[in-house]
Residue frames as a rotation matrix with the C-alpha (Angstrom) as fourth column:
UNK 1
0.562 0.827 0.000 0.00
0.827 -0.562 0.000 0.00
0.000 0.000 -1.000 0.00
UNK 2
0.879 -0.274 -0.390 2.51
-0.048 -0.865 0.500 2.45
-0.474 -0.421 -0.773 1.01
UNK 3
0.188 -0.901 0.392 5.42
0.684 0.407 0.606 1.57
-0.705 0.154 0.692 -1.22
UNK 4
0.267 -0.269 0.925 5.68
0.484 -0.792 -0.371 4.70
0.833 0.547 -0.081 -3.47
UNK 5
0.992 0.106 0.063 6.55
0.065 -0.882 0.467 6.00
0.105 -0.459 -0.882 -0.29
UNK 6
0.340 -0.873 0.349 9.96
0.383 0.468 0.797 4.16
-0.859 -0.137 0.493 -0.13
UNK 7
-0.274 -0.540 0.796 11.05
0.939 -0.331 0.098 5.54
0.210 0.774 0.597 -3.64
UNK 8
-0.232 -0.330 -0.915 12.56
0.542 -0.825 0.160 9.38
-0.808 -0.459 0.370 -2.50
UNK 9
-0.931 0.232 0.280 11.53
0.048 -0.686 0.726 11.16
0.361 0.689 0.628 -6.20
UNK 10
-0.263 0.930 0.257 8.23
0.505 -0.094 0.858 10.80
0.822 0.355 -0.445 -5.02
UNK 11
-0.077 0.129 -0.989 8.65
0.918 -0.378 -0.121 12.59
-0.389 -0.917 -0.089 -1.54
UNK 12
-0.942 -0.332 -0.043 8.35
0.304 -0.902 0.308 16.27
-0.141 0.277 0.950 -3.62
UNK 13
-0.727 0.687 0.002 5.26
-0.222 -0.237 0.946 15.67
0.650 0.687 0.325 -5.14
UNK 14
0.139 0.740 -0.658 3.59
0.872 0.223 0.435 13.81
0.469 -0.635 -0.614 -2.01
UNK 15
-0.387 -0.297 -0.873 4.79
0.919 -0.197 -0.341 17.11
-0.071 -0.934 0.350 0.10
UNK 16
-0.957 0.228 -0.178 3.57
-0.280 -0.885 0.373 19.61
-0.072 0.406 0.911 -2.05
UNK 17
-0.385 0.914 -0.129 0.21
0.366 0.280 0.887 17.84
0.847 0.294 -0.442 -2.07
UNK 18
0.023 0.160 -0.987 0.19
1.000 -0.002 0.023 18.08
0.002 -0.987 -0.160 1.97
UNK 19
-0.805 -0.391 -0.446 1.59
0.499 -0.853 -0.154 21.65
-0.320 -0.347 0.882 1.78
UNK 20
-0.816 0.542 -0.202 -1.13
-0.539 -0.584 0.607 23.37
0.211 0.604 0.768 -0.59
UNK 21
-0.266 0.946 -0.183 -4.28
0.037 0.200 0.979 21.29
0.963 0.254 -0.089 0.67
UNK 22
-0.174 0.395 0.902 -6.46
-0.783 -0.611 0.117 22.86
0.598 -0.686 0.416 3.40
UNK 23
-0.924 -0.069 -0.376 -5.60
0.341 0.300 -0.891 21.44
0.174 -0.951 -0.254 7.14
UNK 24
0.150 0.934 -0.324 -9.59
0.663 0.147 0.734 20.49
0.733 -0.325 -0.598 8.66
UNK 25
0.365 0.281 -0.888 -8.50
0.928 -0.185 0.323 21.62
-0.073 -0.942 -0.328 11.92
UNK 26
-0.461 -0.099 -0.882 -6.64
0.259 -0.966 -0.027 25.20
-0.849 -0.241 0.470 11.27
UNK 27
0.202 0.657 0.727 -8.83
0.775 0.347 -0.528 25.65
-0.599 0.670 -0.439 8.00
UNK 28
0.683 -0.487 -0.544 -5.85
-0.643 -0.754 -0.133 26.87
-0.345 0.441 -0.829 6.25
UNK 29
0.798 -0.602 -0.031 -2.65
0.419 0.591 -0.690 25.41
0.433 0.538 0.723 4.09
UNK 30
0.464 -0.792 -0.396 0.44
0.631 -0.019 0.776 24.91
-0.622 -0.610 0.491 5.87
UNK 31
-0.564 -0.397 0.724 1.86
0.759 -0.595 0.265 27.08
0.325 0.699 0.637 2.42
UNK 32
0.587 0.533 0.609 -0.65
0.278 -0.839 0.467 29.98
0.760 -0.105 -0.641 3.70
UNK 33
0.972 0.192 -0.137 0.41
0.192 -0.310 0.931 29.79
0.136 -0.931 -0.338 6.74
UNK 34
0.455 -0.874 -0.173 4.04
0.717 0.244 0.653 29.49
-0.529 -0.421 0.737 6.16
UNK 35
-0.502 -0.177 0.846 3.99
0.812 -0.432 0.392 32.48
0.296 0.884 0.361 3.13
UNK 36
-0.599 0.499 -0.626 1.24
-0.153 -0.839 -0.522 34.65
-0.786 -0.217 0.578 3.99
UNK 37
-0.074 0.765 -0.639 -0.65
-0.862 -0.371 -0.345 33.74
-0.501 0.526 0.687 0.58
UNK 38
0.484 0.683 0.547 -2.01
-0.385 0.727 -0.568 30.89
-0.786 0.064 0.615 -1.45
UNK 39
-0.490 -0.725 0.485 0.54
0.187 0.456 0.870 28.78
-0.852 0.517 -0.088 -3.84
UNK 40
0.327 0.601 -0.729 -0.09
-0.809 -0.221 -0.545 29.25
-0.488 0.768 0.414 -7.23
UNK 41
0.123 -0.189 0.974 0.15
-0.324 0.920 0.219 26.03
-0.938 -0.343 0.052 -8.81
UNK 42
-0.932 -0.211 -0.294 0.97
-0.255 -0.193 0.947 25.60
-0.257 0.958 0.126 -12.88
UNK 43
-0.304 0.899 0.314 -3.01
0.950 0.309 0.035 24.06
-0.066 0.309 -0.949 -12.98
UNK 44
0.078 0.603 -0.794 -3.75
0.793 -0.520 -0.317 27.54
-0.604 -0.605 -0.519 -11.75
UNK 45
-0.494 -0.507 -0.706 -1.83
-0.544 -0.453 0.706 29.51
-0.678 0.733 -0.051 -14.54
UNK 46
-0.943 -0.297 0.147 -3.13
0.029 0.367 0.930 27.49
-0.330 0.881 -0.338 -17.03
UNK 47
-0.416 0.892 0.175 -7.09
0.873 0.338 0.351 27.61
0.254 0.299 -0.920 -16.07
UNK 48
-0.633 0.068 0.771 -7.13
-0.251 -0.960 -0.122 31.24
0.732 -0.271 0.625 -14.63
UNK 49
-0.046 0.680 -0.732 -8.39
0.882 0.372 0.290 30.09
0.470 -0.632 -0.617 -11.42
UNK 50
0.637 0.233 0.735 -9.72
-0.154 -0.896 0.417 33.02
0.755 -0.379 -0.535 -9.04
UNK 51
0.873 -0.286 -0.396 -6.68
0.459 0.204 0.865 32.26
-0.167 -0.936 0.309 -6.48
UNK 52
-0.313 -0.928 -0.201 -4.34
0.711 -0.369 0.598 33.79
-0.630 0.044 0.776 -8.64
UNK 53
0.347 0.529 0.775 -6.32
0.828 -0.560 0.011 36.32
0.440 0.638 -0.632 -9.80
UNK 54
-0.836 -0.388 0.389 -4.49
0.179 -0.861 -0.475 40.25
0.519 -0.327 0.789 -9.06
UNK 55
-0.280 0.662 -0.695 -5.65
0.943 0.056 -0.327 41.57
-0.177 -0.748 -0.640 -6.47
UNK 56
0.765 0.635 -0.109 -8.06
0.607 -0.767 -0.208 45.11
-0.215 0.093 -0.972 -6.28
UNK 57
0.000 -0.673 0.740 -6.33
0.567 -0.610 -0.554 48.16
0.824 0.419 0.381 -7.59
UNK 58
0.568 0.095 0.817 -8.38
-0.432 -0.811 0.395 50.44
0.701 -0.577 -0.420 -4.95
UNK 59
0.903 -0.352 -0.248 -7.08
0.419 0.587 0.693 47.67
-0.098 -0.729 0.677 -1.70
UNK 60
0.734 -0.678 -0.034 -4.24
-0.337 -0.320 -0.885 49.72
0.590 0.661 -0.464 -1.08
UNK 61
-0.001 -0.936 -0.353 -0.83
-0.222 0.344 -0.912 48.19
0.975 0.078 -0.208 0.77
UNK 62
-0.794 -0.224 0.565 -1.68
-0.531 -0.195 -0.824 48.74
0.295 -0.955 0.036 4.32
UNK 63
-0.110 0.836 0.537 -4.98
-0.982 -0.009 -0.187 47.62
-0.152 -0.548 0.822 3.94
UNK 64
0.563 -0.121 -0.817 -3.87
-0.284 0.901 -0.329 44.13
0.776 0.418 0.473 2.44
UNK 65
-0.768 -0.640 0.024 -1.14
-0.276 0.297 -0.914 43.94
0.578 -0.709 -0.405 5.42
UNK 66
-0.622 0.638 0.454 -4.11
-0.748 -0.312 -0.586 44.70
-0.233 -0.704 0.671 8.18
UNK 67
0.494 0.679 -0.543 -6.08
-0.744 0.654 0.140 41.84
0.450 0.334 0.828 6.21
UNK 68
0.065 -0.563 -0.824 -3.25
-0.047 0.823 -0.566 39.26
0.997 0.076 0.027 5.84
UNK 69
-0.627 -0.553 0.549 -2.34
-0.529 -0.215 -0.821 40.20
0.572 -0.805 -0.158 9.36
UNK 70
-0.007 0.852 0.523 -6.07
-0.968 0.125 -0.217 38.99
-0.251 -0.508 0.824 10.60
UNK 71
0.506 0.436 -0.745 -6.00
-0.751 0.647 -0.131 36.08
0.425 0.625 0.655 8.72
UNK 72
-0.445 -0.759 -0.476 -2.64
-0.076 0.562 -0.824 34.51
0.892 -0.330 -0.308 10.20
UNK 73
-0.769 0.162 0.619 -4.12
-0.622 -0.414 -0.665 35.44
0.148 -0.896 0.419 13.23
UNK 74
0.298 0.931 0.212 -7.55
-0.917 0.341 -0.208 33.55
-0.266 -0.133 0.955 13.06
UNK 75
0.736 -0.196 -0.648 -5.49
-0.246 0.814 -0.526 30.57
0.631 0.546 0.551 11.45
UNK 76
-0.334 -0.809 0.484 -3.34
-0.574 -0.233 -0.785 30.55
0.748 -0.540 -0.386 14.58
């Protein structure tokens, strides 16, 4: 059952799954939490998902800090 785990090329691709897929209990990715923002992922470039979509022109610097800042915070 577990024997792709024993061949080491595949430890990248299993960690980046873990890293980028929302944790039940802090209902956040360990990549949010460890970045401040949401991985962008080549699926994501390629379908224009809304996660990598630019953020608001008006939303200016402070008020994106003062967000992010809550968020880490509530995911803590």
């Amino acid at each position: 059952m577990y024997h792709h785990l024993k061949d080491k090329f595949h430890w990248h691709d299993i960690l980046l799954a873990y890293r980028v897929t929302i944790n039940m209990t802090i209902k956040e990715t360990p990549f949010f939490l460890l970045y401040g923002r949401d991985a962008v992922l080549p699926s994501d470039i390629m379908f224009g998902t809304a996660r990598n979509a630019k953020p608001d022109d008006t939303e200016d610097k402070f008020d994106y800090k003062i967000k992010l800042l809550n968020r880490l915070r509530t995911s803590y």
